[in-house]
Backbone as a printed PyTorch tensor [residue, N CA C, xyz], in Angstrom:
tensor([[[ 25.3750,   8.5400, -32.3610],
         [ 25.1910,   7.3180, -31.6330],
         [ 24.7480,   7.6060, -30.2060]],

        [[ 25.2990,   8.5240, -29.7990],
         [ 24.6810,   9.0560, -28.1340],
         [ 23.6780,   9.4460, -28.0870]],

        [[ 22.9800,  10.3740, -29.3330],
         [ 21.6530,  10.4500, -28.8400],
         [ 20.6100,   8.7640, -29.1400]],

        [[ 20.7550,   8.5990, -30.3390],
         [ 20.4420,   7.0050, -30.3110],
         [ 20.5340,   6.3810, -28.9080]],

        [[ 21.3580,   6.5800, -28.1810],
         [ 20.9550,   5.7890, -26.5670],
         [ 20.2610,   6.6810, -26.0060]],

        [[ 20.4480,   8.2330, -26.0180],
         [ 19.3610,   8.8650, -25.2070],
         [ 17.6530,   8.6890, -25.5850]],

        [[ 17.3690,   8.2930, -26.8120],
         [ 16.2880,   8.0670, -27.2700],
         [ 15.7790,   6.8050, -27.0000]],

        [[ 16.4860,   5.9980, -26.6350],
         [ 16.2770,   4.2120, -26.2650],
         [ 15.9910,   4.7020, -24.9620]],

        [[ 16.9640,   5.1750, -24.2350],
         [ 17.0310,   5.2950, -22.8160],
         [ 15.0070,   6.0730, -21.8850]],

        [[ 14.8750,   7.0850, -23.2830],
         [ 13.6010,   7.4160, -22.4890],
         [ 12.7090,   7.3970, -23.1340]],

        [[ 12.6950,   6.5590, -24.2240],
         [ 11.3960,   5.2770, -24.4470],
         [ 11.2000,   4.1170, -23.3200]],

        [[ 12.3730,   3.6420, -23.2460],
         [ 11.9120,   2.8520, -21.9850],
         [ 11.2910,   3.5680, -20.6490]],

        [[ 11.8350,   4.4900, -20.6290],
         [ 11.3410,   5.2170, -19.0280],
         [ 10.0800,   5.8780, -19.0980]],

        [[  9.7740,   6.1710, -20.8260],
         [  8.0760,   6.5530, -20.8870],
         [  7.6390,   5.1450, -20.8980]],

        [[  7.9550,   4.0290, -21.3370],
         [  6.7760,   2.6280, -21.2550],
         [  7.0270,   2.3260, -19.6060]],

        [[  7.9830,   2.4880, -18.9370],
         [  7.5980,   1.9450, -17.2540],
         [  6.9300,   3.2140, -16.8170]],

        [[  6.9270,   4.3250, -17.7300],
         [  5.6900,   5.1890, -16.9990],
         [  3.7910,   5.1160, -17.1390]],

        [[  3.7920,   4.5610, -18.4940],
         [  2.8160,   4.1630, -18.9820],
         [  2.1530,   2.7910, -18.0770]],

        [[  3.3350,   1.9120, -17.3950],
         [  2.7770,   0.5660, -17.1110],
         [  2.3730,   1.0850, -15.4220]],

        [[  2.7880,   1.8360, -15.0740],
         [  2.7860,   2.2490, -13.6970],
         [  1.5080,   2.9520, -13.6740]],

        [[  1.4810,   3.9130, -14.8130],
         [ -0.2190,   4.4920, -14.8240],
         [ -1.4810,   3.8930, -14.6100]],

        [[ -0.9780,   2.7640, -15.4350],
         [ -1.8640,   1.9770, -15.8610],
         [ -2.2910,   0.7960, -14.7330]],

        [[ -1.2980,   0.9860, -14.4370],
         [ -1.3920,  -0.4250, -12.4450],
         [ -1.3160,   0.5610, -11.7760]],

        [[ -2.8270,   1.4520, -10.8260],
         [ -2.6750,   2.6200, -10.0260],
         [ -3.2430,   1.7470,  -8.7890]],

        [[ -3.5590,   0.3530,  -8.8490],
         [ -4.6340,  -0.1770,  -7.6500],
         [ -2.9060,  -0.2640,  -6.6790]],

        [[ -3.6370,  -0.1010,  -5.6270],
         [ -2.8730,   0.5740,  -4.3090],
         [ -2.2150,  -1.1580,  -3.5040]],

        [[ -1.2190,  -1.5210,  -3.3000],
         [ -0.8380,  -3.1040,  -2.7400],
         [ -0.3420,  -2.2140,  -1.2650]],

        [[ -0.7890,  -3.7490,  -0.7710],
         [ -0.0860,  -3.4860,   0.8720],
         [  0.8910,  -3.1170,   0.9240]],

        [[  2.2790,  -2.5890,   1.5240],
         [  3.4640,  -2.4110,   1.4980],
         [  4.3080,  -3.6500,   1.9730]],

        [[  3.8150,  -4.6510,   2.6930],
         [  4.2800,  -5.5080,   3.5060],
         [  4.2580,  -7.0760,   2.6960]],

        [[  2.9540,  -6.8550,   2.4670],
         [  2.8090,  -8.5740,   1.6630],
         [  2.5800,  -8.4040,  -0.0400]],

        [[  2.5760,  -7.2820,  -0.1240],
         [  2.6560,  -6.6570,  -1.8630],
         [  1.4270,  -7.1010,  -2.5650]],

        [[ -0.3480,  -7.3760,  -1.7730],
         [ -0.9560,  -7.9950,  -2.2950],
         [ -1.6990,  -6.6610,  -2.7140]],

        [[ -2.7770,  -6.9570,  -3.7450],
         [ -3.8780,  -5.8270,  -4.1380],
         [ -4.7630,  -5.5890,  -2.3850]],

        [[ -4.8110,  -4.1530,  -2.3690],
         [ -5.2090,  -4.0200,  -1.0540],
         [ -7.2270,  -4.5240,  -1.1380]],

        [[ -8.0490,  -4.9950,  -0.8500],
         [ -9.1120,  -5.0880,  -1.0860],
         [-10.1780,  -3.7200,  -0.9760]],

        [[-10.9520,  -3.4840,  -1.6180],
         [-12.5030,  -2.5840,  -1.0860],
         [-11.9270,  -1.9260,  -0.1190]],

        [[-12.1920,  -2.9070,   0.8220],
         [-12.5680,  -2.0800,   2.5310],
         [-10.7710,  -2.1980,   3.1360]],

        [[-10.0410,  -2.4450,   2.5640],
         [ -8.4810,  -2.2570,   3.0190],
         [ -8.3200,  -0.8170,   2.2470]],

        [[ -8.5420,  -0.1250,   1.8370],
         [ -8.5740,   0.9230,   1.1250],
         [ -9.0530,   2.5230,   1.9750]],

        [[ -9.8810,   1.9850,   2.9060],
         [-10.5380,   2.9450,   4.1050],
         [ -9.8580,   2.3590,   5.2880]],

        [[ -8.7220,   1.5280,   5.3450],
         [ -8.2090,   1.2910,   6.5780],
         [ -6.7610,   2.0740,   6.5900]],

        [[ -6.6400,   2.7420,   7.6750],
         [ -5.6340,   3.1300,   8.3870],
         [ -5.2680,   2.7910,  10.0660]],

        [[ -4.5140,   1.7240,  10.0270],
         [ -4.4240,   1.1260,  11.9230],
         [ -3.4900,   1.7540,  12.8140]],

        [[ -2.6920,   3.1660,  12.1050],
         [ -1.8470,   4.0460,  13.2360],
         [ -1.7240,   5.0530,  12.4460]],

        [[ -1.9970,   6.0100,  14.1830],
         [ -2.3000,   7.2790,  13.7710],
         [ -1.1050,   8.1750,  12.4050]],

        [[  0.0320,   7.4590,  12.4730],
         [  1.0950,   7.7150,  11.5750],
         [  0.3330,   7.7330,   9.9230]],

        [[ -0.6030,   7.1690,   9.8070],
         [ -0.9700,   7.0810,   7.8730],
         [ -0.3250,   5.8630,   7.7250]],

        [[  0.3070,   5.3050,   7.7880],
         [  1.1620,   3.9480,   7.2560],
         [  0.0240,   3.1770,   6.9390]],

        [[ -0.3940,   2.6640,   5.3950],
         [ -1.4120,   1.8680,   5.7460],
         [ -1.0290,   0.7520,   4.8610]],

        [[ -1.1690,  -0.4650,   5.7770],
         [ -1.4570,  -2.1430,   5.6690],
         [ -2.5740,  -2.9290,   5.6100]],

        [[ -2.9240,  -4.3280,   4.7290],
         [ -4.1110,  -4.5150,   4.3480],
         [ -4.3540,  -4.8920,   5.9500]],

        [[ -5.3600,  -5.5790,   6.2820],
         [ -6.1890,  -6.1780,   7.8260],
         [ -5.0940,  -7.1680,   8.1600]],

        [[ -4.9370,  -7.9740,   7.0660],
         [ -4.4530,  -9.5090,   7.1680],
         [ -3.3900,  -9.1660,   7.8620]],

        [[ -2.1690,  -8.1220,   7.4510],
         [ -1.2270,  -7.4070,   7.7070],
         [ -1.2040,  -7.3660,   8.7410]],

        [[ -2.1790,  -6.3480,   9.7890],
         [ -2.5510,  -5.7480,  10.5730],
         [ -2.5850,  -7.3810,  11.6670]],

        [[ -3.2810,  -7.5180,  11.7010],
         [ -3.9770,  -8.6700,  12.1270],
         [ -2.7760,  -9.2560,  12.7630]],

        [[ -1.9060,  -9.7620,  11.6680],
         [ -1.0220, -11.0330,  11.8260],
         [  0.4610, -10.1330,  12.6950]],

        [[  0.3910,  -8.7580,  12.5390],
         [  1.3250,  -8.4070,  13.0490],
         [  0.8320,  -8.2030,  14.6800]],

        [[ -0.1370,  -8.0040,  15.1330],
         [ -0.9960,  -8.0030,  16.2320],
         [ -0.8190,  -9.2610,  17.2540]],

        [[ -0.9710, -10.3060,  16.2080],
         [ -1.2930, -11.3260,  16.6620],
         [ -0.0690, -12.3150,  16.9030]],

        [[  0.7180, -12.0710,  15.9710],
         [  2.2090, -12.9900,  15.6520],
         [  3.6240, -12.1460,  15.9840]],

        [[  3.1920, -11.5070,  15.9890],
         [  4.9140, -10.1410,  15.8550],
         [  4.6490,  -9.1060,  17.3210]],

        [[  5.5940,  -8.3700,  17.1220],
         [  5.7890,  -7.4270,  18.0280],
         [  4.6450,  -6.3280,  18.3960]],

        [[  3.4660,  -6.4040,  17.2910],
         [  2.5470,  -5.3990,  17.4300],
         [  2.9410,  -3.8150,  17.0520]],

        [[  4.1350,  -3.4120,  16.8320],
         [  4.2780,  -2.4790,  16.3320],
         [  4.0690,  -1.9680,  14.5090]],

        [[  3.8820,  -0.8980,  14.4060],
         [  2.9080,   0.0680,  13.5700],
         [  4.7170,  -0.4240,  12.6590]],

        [[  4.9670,  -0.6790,  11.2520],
         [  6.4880,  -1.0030,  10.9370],
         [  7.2100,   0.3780,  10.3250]],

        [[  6.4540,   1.7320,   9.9730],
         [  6.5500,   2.6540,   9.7920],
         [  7.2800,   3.1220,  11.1750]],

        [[  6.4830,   3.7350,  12.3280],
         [  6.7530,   4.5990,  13.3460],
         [  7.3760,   4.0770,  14.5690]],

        [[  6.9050,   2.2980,  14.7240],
         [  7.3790,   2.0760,  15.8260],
         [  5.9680,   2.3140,  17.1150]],

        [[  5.6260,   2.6490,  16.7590],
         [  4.1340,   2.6000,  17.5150],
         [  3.5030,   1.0590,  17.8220]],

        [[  3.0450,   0.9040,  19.3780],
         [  2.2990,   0.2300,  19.2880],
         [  1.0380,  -0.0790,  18.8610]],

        [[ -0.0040,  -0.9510,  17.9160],
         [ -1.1740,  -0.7690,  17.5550],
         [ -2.5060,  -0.6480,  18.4630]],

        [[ -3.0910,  -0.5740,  18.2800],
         [ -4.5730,  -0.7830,  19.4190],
         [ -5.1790,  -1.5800,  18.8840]],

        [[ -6.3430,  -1.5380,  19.4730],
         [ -7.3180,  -3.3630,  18.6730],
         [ -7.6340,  -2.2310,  17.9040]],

        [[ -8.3180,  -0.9400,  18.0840],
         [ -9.2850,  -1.0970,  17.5500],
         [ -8.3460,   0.3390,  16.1710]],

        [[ -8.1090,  -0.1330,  15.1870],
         [ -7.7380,   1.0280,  13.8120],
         [ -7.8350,   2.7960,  13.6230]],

        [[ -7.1420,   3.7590,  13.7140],
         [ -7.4150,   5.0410,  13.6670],
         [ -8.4240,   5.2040,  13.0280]],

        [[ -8.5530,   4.8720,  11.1770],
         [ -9.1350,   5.0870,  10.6430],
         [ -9.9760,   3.7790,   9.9000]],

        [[-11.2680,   3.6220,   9.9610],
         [-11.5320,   2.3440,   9.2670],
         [-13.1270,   2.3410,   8.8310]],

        [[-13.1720,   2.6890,   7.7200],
         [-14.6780,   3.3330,   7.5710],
         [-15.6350,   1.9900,   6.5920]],

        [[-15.7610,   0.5520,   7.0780],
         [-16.5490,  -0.5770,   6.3450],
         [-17.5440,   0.0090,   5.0350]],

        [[-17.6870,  -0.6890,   4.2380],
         [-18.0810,  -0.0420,   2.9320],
         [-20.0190,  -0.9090,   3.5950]],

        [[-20.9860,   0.5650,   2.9660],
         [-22.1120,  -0.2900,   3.5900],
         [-22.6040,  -1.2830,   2.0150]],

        [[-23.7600,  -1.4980,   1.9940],
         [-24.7210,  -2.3410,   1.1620],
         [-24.0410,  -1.6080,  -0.4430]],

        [[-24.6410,  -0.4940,  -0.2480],
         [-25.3290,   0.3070,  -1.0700],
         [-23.8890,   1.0170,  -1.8410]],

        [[-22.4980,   0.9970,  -1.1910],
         [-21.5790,   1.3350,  -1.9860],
         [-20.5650,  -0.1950,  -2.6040]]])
């Protein structure tokens, strides 16, 4: 009977591994949305912590301005933020 639960136990933990594989698109950390295209090449403190724009934006604009990882204040302008051109 005990292994009978050990065998239940990591079937389930291979299907939430399978569903996790399978959902690899990257969400904001903050508003849990699908990050877009060009939120994907954004990084707004030098820390790596990365949040979609909207994120960014609204914490800039509405909140304390700090980075919610490091504690850093943000700058206008993003560490890393590379706009996707035409052609990609």
């Amino acid at each position: 009977m005990i292994l009978q639960e050990k065998d239940c136990t990591s079937k389930k933990h291979s299907k939430r591994q399978k569903r996790m594989s399978v959902n690899k698109e990257k969400t904001c950390p903050l508003c849990l949305e699908t990050l877009d295209i060009d939120d994907l090449s954004f990084y707004p403190c030098k820390c790596g912590y990365q949040v979609c724009r909207f994120c960014w934006h609204r914490i800039r604009t509405n909140e304390n301005g700090l980075c919610p990882a490091c504690r850093r204040q943000y700058s206008e302008d993003p560490v890393t933020f590379k706009p996707l051109t035409q052609e990609e």
